[in-house]
N, C-alpha and C positions, 0 to 999 in steps of 0.2 A: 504493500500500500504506500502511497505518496501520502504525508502528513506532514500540516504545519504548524508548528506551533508560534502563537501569538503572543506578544506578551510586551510588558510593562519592563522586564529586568531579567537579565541570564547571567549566572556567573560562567565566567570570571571577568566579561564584558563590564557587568554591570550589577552590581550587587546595593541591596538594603536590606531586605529580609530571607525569610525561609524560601519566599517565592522565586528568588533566583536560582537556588539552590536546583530547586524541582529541574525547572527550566532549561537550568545545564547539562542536567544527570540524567532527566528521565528520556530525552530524546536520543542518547548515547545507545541505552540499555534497548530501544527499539528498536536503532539499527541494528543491533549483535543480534537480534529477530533476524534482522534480516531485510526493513523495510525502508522506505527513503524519508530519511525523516529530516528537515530544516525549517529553520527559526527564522520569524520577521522582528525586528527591534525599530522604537526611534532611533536615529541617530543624534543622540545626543551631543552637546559640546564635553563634556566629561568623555565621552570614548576616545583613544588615543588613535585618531584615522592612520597615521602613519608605523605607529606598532603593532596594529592589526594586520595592518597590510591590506588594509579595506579599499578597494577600487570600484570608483562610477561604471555602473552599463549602460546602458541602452534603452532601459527601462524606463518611461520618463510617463508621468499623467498630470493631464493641466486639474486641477480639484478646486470647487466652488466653494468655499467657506465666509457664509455672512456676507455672499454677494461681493467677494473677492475670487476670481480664479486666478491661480496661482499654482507653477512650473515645479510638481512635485517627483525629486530622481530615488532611483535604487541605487544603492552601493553592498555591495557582496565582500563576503571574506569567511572565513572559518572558524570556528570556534576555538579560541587555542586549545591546545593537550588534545583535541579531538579531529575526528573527518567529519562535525557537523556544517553544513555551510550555513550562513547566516546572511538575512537581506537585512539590509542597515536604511530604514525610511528617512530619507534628506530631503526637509521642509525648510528651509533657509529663514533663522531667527526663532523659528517655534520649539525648538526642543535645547534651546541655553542656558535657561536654569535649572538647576538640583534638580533630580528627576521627579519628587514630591515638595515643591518648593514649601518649605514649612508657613506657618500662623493658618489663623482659621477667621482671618477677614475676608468681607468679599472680594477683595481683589485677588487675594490668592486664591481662594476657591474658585471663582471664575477661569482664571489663569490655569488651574490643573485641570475641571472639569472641559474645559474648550482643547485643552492638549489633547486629551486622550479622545476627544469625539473627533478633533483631526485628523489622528492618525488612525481611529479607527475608516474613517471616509477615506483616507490616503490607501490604506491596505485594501478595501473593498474594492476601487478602481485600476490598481496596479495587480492586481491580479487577471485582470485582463490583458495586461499587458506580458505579461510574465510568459515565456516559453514554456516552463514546467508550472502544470497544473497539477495542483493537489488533489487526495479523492475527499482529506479531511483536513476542516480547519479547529484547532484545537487551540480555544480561546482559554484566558486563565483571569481571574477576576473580573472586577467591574470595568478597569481601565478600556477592556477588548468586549465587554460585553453585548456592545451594538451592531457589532459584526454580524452575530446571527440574526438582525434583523438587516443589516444592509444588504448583506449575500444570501438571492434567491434567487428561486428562477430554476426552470429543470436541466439546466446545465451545471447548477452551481455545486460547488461542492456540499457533503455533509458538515454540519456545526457541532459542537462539542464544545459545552463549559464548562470550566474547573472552577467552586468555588474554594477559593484559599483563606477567605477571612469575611465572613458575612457581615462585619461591623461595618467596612467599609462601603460602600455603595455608588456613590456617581451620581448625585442629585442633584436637579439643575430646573430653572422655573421653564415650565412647557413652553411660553409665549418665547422666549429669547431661546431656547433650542429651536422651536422652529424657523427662526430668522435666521439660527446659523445653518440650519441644514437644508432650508428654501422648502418649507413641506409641514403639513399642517397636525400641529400635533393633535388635534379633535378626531382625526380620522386614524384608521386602523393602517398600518399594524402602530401607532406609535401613542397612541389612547389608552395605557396604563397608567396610574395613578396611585403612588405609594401611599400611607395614610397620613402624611401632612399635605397633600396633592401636589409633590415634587412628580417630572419625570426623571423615573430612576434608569439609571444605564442596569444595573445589575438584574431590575426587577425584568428587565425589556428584555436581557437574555436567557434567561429563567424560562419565560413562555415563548420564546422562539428558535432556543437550541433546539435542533434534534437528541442530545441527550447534554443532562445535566449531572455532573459528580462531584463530589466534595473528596476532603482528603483523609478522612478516615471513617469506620462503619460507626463510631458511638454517635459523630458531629453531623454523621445524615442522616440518625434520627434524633437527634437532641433538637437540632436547626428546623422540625414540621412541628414545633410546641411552641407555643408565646411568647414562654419565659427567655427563652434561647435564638429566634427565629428575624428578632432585630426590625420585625415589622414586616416580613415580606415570607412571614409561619403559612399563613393560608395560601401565597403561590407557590408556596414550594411543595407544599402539600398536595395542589395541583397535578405535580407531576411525579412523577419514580426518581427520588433523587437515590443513586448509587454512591455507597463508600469506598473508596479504591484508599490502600494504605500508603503513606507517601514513602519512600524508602531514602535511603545514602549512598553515596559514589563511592563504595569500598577501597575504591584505587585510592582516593583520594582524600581519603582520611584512613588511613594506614599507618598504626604509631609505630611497627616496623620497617616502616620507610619514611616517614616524614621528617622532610629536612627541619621543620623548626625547630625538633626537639632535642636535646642537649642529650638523650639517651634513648635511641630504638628500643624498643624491646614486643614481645610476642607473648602468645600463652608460656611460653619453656622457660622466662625469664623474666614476667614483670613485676614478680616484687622487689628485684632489684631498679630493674628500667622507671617504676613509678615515685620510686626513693626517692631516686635520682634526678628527676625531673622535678618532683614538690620541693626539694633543698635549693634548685635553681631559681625556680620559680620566687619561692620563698625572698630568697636574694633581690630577684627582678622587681619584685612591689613593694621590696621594703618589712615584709613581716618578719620574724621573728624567724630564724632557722632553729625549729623545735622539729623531731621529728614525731616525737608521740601527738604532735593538734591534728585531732579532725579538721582537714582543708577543706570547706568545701565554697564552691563556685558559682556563677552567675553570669553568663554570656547572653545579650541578646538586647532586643530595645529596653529602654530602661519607661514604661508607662504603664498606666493603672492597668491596661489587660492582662500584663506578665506579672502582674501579682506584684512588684517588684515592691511597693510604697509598703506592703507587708511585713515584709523585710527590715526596714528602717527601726521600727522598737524592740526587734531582738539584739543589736549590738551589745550590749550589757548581758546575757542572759550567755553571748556566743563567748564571750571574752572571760566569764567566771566559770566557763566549764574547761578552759583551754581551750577550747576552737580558735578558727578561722575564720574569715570568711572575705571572699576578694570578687570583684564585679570588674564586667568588663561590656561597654556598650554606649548608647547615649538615649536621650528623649526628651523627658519632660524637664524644664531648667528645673524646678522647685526640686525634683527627685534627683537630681545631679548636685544641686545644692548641698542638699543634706549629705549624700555620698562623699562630697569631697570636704568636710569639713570632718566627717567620721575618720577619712584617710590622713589626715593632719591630727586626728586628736584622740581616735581607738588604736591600740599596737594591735590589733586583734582584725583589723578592717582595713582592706585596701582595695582602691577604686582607681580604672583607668580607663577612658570616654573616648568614643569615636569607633569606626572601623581598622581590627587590625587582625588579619586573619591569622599571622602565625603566632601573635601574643593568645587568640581565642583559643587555637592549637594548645600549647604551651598550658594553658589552664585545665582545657580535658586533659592531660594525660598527668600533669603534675597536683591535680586535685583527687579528691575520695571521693565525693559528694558533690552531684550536682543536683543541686534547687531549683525547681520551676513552677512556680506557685502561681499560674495561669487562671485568671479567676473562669477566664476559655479556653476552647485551644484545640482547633479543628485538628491538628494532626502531631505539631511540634517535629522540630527533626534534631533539637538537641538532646534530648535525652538520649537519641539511638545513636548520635554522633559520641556522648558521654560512653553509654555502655562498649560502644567500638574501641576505646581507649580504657575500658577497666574503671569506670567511673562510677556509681552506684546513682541512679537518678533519687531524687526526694519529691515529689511529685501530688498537684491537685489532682485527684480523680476523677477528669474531665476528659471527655472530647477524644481525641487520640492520644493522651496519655494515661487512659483507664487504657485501652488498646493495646497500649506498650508497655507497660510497667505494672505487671501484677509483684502484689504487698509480698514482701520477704514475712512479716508477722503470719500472715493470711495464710502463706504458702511456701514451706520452709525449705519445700526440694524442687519447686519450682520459681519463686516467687525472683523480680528482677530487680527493687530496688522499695522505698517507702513511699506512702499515698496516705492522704488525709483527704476526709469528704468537706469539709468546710471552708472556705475563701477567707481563713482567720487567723490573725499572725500566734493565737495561742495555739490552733491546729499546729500549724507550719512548726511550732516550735517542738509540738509532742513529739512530729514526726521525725526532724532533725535531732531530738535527743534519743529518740531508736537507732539514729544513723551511729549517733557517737558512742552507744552500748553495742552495736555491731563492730566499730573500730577496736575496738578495746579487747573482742574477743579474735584475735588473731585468726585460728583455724575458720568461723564461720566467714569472715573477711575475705579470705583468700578464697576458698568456697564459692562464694556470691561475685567475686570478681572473674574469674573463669567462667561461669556462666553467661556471665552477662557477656564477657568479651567470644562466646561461642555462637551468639546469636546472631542470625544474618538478619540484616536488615537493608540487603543490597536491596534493588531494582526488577529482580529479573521475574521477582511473580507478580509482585504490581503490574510490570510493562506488559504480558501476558495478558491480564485481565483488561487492559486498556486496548491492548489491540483485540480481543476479543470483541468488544465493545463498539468499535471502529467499524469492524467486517460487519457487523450488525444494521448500524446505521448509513453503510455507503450500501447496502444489500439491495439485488433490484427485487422488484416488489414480490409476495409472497408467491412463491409456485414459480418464478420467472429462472432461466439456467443460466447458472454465473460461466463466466469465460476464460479469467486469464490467468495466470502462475497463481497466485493463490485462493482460488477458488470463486472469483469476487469479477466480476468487470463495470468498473466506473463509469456514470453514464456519461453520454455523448451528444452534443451539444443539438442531436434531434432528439431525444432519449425523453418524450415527457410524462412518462408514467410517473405514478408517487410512489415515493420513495417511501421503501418500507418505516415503519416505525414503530416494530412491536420492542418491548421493554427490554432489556438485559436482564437477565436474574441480579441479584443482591449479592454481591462478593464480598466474601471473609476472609481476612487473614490473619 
């Protein structure tokens, strides 16, 4: 199958959250399928054109925006470390700030929600233009959400959206969307209406993929309930939302290969290799070279979703039992704040802000314990990057961290790390003083580290399930005979039957 994936951020191009991650890995793990699988991105001013090696084609579409048309190019290059090719969308001036330019005035909100319906419009028509036609386009959040309603038509490819983070959405007032898009938002398909009567990009995608998935099975049924569902529980409900588990780049997170770390090591050797890297580490942030403290960790944005503000009144509580405790991220200033004046004034607490991927490195494999007290958390991929490195996750039991982290208390010969049912810094505390009673017991330590570090958490039965998924929804219609190498032939631009659209089963892992 020919598949595109869309999106907002791909590492190692372009990273902010987990969603790059997906982005970069899971397309990798399709092709060793077997299948052709490349990426569309803005081209941002942040991408290095020249150390890419990113080169203009031929590819060129003039795009109406707000009654502006305007000379939009492709530029291609490849994914480093991989054979994925990558179209790089170059809109001249529209993609130069921060990929999320931060605040939450109108002017930035317009500013980001007008980006992304850009490039969504950019990519709809330059796919006409494109020599290699996809059979599916495989959208990821709200940024690409309107793609499944731009791309139609019985030539068009199948849709596919991934939700990654339900909170976020793409809302924008219908009257000034339709002025940018020249098209009436009273009329269908663009006549949704979330419940403060925003038109939502995400909600838009939602009722007009061909299939919609989230990224773990707890967060696609938690996300059809109220409580959870962020206001758009009844359209989601609507449809079969699928949980596909998100998985890791094995390669690439490999503490037996990983250059950042000051000691390789493997199951045959890491309770030396882990020693050895928390005494470095220890060094690196300024704590205390103790080797008996429970270390434990915190990678990732620093905002009320990651639970993190939770974290701030155990200081005291972490420092009289001997722990540690060290963060490493950015977000909200107020929670940066507090953080960095802990790191100036707890010996027990150290904090360092921003992106840095081998200091992040550096932290799983030189810490015990990793914290993620998500008050959500549709799939998380730290925790599974922790246990790849011997690191015992501490975990809310939520969303795709019930998924991943069954309770060592609960479950002593299978259990993979600690979970508390509460959003409450005395839960988080209970939990982490289980962490520091399992430190203490040497044999059951090393035990639970082995485990964890035996667990795969690659890609390869996720990408399985997604391409199952795929052949589904490019299918020609029920009782019709498929044609080409893998059992499937994509339709052809006289081809106007409908497209199948029966469900996908409910996949577990």
């Amino acid at each position: 199958m020919r598949i595109l994936f869309v999106a907002s951020e791909c590492a190692p191009l372009v990273k902010i959250g987990g969603l790059a991650d997906v982005v970069g890995s899971l397309p990798k793990a399709l092709a060793e399928l077997g299948h052709d699988v490349r990426i569309i991105l803005p081209l941002y001013d942040a991408i290095d054109r020249a150390k890419l090696s990113a080169r203009p084609t031929t590819h060129v579409a003039r795009v109406n925006f707000s009654g502006t048309p305007e000379l939009v190019r492709l530029f291609e290059a490849v994914v480093p470390g991989s054979s994925i090719p990558v179209y790089l969308v170059d809109w001249p001036g529209q993609f130069a700030q921060e990929v999320y330019p931060l605040g939450q005035d109108h002017a930035t909100i317009e500013l980001t929600v007008a980006r992304f319906a850009r490039f969504s419009l950019a990519v709809s028509q330059l796919l006409s233009v494109m020599p290699w036609k996809p059979d599916v386009l495989h959208c990821h959040d709200w940024h690409t959400a309107l793609i499944p309603v731009l791309v139609h038509g019985p030539a068009a490819p199948a849709t596919f959206l991934t939700i990654h983070n339900l909170d976020i959405q793409g809302k924008w007032d219908p009257v000034e969307f339709g002025h940018w898009l020249d098209i009436n938002p009273d009329h269908a398909p663009w006549n949704h209406r979330d419940r403060d009567g925003n038109l939502n990009f995400l909600q838009l995608g939602i009722h007009h993929a061909d299939q919609v998935t989230t990224v773990s099975t707890t967060y696609a049924r938690d996300i059809v309930r109220p409580e959870l569902g962020e206001g758009l529980d009844r359209d989601l409900a609507q449809h079969h939302i699928i949980g596909i588990l998100n998985g890791i780049d094995d390669h690439a997170y490999d503490p037996a290969h990983d250059p950042a770390l000051v000691s390789n090591y493997d199951l045959s050797n890491f309770v030396e290799g882990k020693s050895a890297n928390k005494a470095a580490l220890q060094r690196e942030l300024g704590l205390p070279v103790e080797p008996d403290a429970p270390l434990f960790v915190n990678i990732g944005r620093l905002v009320p979703q990651k639970g993190v503000d939770l974290l701030l009144p155990l200081f005291d509580q972490v420092a009289a039992t001997g722990a540690q405790l060290a963060f490493l991220g950015s977000g909200f200033p107020e929670i940066e704040a507090v953080l960095r004046r802990a790191d100036l004034q707890v010996p027990a607490v150290a904090a360092k802000f921003g992106f840095n991927s081998s200091l992040g490195r550096r932290l799983y494999a030189g810490g015990y314990f990793f914290v993620m007290p998500s008050r959500f958390e549709p799939c998380g991929l730290g925790q599974m990057i922790a246990m790849r490195y011997g690191t015992i996750p501490v975990v809310h039991d939520t969303g795709g961290l019930h998924d991943t982290v069954p309770d060592l208390n609960h479950d002593p010969a299978n259990g993979l790390g600690f979970s508390f049912t509460d959003a409450a810094s005395s839960s988080i505390w209970a939990a982490m003083q289980r962490a520091i009673e399992l430190y203490r017991d040497r044999p059951s330590l090393i035990s639970a580290i082995q485990r964890s570090m035996r667990i795969d958490h690659s890609w390869y039965t996720s990408a399985q399930a997604y391409a199952q998924i795929y052949k589904k929804i490019i299918a020609p219609a029920k009782g019709q005979e498929a044609g080409d190498q893998d059992g499937l032939r994509p339709r052809s631009a006289g081809d106007n039957r409908p497209r199948s659209r029966q469900s996908a089963p409910q996949l577990r892992f």
